[in-house]
N, C-alpha and C positions, 0 to 999 in steps of 0.2 A: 642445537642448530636452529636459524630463526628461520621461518617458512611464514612464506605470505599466503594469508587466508583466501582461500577461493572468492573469488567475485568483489574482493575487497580491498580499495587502491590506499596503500597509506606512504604512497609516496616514496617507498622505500629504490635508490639507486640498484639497477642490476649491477653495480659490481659491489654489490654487498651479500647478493643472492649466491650461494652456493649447493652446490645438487651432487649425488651421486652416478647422474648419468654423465659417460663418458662424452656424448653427444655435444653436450652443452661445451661452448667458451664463451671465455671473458672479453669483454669490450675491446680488451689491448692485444688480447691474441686474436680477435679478430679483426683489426684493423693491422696487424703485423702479416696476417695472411693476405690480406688485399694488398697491403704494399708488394709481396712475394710477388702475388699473381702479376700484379701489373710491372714487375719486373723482369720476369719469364717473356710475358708478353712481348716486352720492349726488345729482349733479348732474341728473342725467335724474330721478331720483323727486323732488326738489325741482322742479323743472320741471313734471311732470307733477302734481301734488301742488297748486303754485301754480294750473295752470291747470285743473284739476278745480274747486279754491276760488272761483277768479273762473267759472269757468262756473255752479256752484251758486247763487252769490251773483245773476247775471242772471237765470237761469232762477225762483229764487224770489221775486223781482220781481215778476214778470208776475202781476196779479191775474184769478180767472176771475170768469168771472158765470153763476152755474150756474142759478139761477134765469129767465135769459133764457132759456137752452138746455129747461127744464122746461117751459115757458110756451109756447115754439113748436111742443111737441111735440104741444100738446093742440091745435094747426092745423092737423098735417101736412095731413089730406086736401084742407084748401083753401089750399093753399101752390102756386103755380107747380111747375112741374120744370125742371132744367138743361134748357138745347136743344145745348149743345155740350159735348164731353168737352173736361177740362183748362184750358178757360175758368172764370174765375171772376170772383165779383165779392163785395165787399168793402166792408162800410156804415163810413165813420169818422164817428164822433160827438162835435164836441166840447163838451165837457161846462163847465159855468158853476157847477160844486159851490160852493156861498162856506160849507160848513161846514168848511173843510178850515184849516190855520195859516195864517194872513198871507190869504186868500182873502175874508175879510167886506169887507173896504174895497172890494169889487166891488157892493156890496150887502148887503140882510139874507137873514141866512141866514132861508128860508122849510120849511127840510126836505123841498125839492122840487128836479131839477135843471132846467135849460132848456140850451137848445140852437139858438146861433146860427148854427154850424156842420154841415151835414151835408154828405156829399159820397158820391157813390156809386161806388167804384174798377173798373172794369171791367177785367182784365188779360187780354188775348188770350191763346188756346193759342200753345203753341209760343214764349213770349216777344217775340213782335212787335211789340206797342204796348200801350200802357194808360191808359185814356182816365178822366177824373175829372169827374165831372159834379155839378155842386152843386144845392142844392136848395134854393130861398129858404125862410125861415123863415116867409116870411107867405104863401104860396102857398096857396090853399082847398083843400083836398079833400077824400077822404071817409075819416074814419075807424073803422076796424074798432069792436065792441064789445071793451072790452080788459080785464084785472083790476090793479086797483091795489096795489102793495105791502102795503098797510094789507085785504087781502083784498077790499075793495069793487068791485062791475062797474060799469063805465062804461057806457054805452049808444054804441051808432054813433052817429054825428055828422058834419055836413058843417063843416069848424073852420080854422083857419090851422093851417099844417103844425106848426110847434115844439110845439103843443099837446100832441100824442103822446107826444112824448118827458118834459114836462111831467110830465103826469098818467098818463102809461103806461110808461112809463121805455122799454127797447131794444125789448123784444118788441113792445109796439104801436109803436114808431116802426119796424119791420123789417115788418112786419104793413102798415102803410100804403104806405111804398113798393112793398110788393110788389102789393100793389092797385092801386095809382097806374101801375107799371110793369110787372107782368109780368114781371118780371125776378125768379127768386130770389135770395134773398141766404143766400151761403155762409158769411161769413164776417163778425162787425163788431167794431173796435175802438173803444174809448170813450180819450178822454185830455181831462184836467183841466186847469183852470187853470197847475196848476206846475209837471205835467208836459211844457209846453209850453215855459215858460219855461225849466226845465233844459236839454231840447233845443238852445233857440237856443244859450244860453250855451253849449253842451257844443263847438259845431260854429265858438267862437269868434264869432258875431254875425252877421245878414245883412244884407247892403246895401240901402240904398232911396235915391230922387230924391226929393223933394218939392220942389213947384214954389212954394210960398210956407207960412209958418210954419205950425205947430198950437198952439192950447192946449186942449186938454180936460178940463175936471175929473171928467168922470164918467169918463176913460178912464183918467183918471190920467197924461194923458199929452202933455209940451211940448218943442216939437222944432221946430227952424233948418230952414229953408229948406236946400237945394241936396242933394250926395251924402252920405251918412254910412251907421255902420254902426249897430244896433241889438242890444241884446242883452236880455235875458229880458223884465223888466216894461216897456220899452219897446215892444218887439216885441208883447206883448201887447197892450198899449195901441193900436198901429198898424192890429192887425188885428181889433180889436174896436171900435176907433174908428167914428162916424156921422158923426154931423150936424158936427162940426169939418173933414172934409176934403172937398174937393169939392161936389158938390150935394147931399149928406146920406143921398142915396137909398141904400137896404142894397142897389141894383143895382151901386155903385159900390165899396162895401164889400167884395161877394162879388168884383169883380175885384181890387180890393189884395187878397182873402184868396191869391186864387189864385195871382197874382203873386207876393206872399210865399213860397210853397208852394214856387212853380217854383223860386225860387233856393234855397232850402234844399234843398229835392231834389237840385241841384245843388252847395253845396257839400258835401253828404253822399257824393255819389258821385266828389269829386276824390279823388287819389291820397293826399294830403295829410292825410286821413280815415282812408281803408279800408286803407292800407297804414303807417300808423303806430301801433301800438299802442298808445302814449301817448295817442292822441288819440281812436282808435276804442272804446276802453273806455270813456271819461267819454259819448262818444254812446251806446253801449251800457247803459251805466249809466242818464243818464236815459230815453233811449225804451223800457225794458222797465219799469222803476218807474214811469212815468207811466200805463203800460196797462191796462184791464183789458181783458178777451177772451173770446170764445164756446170751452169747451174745445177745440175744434179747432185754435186756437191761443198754448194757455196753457202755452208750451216754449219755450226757445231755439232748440232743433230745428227745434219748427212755422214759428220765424217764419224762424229759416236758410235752410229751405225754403223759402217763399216770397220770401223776398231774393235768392235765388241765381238763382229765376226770370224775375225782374224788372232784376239790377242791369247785363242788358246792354243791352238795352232803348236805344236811341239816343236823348240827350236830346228831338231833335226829335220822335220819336215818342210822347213824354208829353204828351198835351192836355189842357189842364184846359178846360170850359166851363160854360154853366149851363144847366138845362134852358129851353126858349124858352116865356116869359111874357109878360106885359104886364100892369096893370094891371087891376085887377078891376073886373067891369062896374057891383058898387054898391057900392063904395070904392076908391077910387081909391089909398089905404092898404095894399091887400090886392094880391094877385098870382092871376092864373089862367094857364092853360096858353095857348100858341096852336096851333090847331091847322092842319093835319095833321104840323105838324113834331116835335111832343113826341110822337106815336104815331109817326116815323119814326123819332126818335132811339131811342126803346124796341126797337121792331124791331132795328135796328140791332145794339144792347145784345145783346138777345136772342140772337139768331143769330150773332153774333161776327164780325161783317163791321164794315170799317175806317171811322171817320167822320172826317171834316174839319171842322176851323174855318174862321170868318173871324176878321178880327184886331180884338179887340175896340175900347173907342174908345181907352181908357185900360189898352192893352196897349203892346207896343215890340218884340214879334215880327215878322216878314214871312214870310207865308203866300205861296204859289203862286195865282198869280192866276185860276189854273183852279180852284182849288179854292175859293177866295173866291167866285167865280161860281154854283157846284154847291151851297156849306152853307150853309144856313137858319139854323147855329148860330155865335154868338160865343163867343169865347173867346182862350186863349193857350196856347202852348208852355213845356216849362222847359228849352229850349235856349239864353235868353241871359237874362243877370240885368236886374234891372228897370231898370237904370240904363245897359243900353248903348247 
């Protein structure tokens, strides 16, 4: 083996030098290693680069509603306070905008939005359960004096609940609840007509039973009899659907909305979803384009945050119900409280103590028969899909 003489230059090329230490490489495997490196390199800032790009792209999504935030501030002193740290709760609003592309064939655009949908998210500290209580649209109450977009005051009024949001947009429909319930509201997200639809689609469509046909023309919406899946303007169709399915009543309505709810909630949280990223971006996608948001939660971050708090949450401990009403005592049209159960649910709310359903008529859950005994309130879980 040829060995060069200590302190002795005779010119000889290192790739002619060979040694028994492992240590040592050759000129080509070391320039084969820097090519690696600096391909790792490219490869990680490409990576990182990409997902910088998609997180910008979600995060600039999310639309705020600063004006809501303005508006409340000029209530604090007659706003509720939290009763519990860490608890929160959370107004979803959905919105019936028909000025928006492809959104008039819902109706004429009036330059006002309305609001079929409300629901009030309660999520316990500690991530323990998170309970969803809806709020009929035609329910009476009493509404704050509120200021209108167009700068005009409204005057208090005792009104069907949608009215608020109506002609008051978030703030007085956050402003009535709070009045109505005692409960503050920390947080409310608004989502539209196609923000909805994107959703479904995103999450591949959700299942439904129907027990005999639909046609609806104001829903826009004609669908078979038995199990199937539904996907965007269908789906909207199903949960905005009345007088076509069942007895007409928007009591029955608010259970398919909820139903609905629970299985999508449900296929959002399989593995199939949140562990594939082909699939959790196009959800990601639409659920942050469809939103707008109180600043508190107008960030991928804020809403990360509160997803991460929520997503372990065991399905059977997500209950949707609605607040306990009946018929109003001079129309029969309208909705009033029953009491003392809607001041118990609120307590409840309030203080962050656990509330139970029973199983509503046109649910397919199975509740514990102790607790069916104990709750005054109906409703359902999103622990099995509507069709099992």
């Amino acid at each position: 083996m040829p060995v060069r003489p200590a302190g002795v230059d005779h010119g000889w090329e290192d790739a002619d030098v060979t040694t028994d230490s492992p240590d040592t490489v050759p000129r080509g495997g070391r320039r084969w290693l820097r090519v690696l490196a600096l391909g790792v390199a490219v490869l990680v800032l490409s990576i990182a680069g990409t997902g910088w790009w998609f997180y910008e792209r979600l995060d600039g999504n999310i639309r705020t509603d600063t004006r809501t935030a303005d508006e409340l501030r000029k209530y604090e002193a007659e706003r509720p306070v939290s009763m519990v740290r860490d608890a929160q709760n959370i107004l979803l609003i959905g919105s019936d905008n028909r000025g928006g592309k492809g959104n008039r064939k819902y109706g004429r655009d009036t330059g006002t939005q309305r609001s079929d949908t409300t629901i009030l998210l309660h999520l316990q500290a500690n991530g323990r359960s998170a309970t969803a209580v809806s709020i009929p649209r035609d329910l009476m109450v009493d509404i704050p004096g509120c200021d209108r977009a167009s700068g005009k005051r409204m005057a208090p009024r005792f009104a069907q609940f949608n009215w608020a949001f109506e002609y008051g947009g978030a703030a007085c429909t956050i402003r009535t609840v709070e009045k109505l319930t005692g409960i503050r509201v920390d947080h409310h997200v608004i989502v539209d007509f196609t923000g909805f639809k994107k959703l479904v689609n995103a999450v591949g469509g959700v299942e439904v039973c129907l027990k005999e046909s639909v046609d609806d023309a104001d829903a826009h919406l004609r669908l078979s009899a038995g199990r199937q899946v539904l996907h965007g303007e269908q789906a909207l169709g199903y949960v905005r659907a009345r007088y076509s399915i069942g007895n007409g009543s928007d009591t029955e309505r608010i259970a398919r909305q909820q139903e609905f709810l629970g299985s999508l909630v449900k296929k959002v949280q399989s593995n199939g979803v949140l562990l594939n990223p082909r699939k959790l971006y196009p959800v990601l996608n639409a659920a942050t384009s469809s939103l707008t948001t109180d600043p508190g939660l107008d960030s991928l971050k804020d809403l990360y945050d509160l997803v991460r708090g929520v997503r372990n949450i065991p399905r059977e401990k997500i209950r949707f119900l609605t607040i306990p009403r009946q018929p109003y005592t001079y129309n029969k049209n309208r909705d009033e409280l029953v009491q003392p159960d809607a001041d118990r649910l609120f307590r409840q709310l309030r203080l962050d103590q656990p509330v139970s359903v029973t199983r509503s008529v046109t649910s397919t859950t199975e509740e514990d028969p102790k607790a069916v005994d104990r709750s005054p309130y109906q409703g359902t879980t999103a622990a099995r899909d509507i069709c099992d």
